[in-house]
C-alpha positions, 0 to 999 in steps of 0.5 A, a space after each residue: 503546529 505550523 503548516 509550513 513545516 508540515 508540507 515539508 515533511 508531507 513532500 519529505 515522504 514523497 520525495 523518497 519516490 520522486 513524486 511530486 504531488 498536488 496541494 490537494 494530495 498534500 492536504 490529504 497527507 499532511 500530518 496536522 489538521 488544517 483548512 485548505 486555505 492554509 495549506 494554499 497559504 503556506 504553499 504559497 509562502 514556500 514557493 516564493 522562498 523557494 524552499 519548494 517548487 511549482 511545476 502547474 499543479 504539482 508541488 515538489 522539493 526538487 528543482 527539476 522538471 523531469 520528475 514532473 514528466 516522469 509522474 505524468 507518464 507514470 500517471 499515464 500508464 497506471 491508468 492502463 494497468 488499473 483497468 488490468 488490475 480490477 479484471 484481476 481482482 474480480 478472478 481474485 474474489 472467485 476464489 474460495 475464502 477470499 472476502 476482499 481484494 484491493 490494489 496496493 503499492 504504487 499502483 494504488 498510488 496512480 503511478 507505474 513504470 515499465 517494470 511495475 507490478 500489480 500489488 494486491 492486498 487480499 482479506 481472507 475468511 477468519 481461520 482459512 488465510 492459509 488455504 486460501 493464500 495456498 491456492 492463489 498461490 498455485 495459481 499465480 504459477 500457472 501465470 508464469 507460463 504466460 509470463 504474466 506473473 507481474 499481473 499477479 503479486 500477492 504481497 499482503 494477506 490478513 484474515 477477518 480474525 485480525 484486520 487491524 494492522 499491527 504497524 503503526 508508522 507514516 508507512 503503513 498509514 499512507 499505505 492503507 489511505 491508498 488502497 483501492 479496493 475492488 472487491 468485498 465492500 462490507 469487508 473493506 468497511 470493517 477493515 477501515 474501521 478497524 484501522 482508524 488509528 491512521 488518523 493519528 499520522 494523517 487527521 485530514 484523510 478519511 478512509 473509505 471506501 469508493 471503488 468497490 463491487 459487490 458481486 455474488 459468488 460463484 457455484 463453485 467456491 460457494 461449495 468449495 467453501 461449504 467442504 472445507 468450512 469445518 475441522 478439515 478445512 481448520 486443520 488443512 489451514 495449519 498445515 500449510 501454514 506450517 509448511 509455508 513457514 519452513 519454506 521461508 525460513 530454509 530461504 532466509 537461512 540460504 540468503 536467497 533474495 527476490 529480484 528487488 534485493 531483499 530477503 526472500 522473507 514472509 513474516 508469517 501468523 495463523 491469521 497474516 503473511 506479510 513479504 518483507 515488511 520489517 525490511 521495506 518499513 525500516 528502510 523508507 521510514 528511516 530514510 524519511 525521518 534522516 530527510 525530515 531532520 536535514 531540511 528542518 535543520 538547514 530551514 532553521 538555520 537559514 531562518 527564512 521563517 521562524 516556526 
C-alpha cells in the first residue's frame, strides 16, 4: 500500500465532476486504510511535487482556482436545496409502503447547480415496491403542473426483500457512503448492514446513519396499508410491475432518451427499479479506471517518487 497513490486515485474519482475535496473527505474515501496523520503526510508530499494542488482546504488535481468557486457555490446552493429535499421527504414517508427515503446524487454530495435535481433513493415494504413506486409516480405528475418536477426525481427503488446492492463497484460504494437519509431510521440501519460490503472499496468510511426522523405514520396510509397488505395488494404488486416493464422496454426499442442523453431504461425485478444504472455505472467507472491508468503511468515514469 502506498498512501500517496491511493490519494491520487481518491482525487481521480472526484475529478471526473471536478470537485475538489478536503484531506478529511479524502480519508474518508481513500481505498486503503490509514491514520490521518498519513493522509496529512503524503498530501503534503504531493503538494510540493506538485502532483496535486491546494486551494485553503481543498485538495484537487487541477490547477485551477475556478473549480474551487464552482464547488463553493455548489456547496452553497445544495444547502438551500437540502432543506426543500427533507420537506419532500417527509410527504415522501406519507406515502403508503414506503418504509425509508433518503437523498441521493450530487445533492447528497453537498453540491448542486442551477440545473440539479433533487435525486431520492426510496425502500419499500417487501412485496409491495411496485404499488408503491405506482403511486409516487402518479404523484410526481401532478408536480409537472407546477413545474416542480425536479423536486421530485424518484431514480432508486428496493424492497426490504432485497436491500443489499447487487453492484459492487467504487460507484456504488461512494454512492451508498453518501446517501442522506430522512426518513425510516430502522430501515436505513438494516439497509447499511446489509451493505457492508462498501468497506472493501472504502475501509475508512462507516455507514450510518445520522439525518434520520423517526415519525409516525399517517391514518390514512396506515389503513391504506391494512387494504392492500394481503393477496389483492400481492397481486396489484405484479401487474404494475409487468405493466411497467413493457412500458420501458417499447422506450428502449424506440430509442427514446431522457433529457441527460441516455436511454429511457429501467432496470426492473419484483423486489428494485433502478433508471440507467448499467449506462451511468460503466461510463464513470470506465472513465475512472482510464484516469487512474494515466496519471499512474505518467507518475511512474517521471519517478518523482517510487511506490
Amino acid at each position: 500500500m502506498c498512501v500517496k497513490r491511493d490519494i491520487l486515485a481518491a482525487l481521480c474519482y472526484f475529478d471526473i465532476f471536478d470537485y475538489p475535496i478536503t484531506q478529511l473527505e479524502i480519508s474518508h474515501f481513500i481505498r486503503n486504510g490509514y491514520r490521518l496523520d498519513e493522509i496529512a503526510a503524503g498530501l503534503h508530499s504531493l503538494t510540493v511535487e506538485q502532483w496535486i494542488y491546494k486551494f485553503g482546504d481543498l485538495y484537487t488535481l487541477q490547477n485551477d482556482y475556478d473549480v474551487i468557486t464552482r464547488r463553493k457555490k455548489g456547496n452553497v446552493k445544495a444547502r438551500q436545496m437540502l432543506v426543500t429535499a427533507k420537506k419532500v421527504a417527509s410527504i415522501l414517508s406519507s406515502f403508503p409502503f414506503v418504509k425509508g427515503v433518503a437523498v441521493s446524487g450530487s445533492l447528497s454530495k453537498n453540491f448542486a447547480d442551477e440545473d440539479s435535481d433533487i435525486d431520492f433513493f426510496i425502500i419499500t415494504e417487501k412485496n409491495k415496491l411496485w404499488l408503491a413506486r405506482t403511486i409516487l409516480m402518479a404523484f410526481r405528475r401532478l408536480t409537472i403542473l407546477f413545474s416542480k418536477q425536479h423536486w421530485l426525481c424518484l431514480n432508486y427503488f428496493i424492497d426490504e426483500t432485497l436491500l443489499e446492492i447487487e453492484e459492487k463497484n467504487i460507484y456504488t460504494a461512494i454512492e451508498l457512503a453518501t446517501l442522506l437519509p430522512f426518513r425510516g431510521i430502522t430501515t436505513f440501519h438494516k439497509f447499511f448492514r446489509e451493505n457492508q460490503w462498501t468497506q472493501m472499496y472504502l475501509p475508512n468510511h462507516v455507514l450510518r446513519v445520522s439525518y434520520v426522523e423517526q415519525s409516525k405514520n399517517p391514518v390514512l396510509k396506515q389503513f391504506f396499508e391494512f387494504l392492500f397488505r394481503n393477496r389483492l395488494g400481492n397481486l396489484l404488486d405484479s401487474i404494475f410491475m409487468r405493466w411497467t416493464s413493457f412500458r420501458f422496454n417499447k422506450r428502449v426499442k424506440n430509442g427514446i432518451e431522457t433529457s441527460k442523453g441516455y436511454l429511457m431504461d429501467l432496470k426492473i425485478s419484483k423486489h428494485y427499479a433502478k433508471h440507467n444504472p448499467d449506462q451511468l455505472q460503466k461510463k464513470i467507472t470506465e472513465t475512472y479506471e482510464r484516469k487512474i491508468a494515466n496519471l499512474f503511468h505518467l507518475y511512474e515514469n517521471n519517478a518523482k517518487t517510487v511506490f
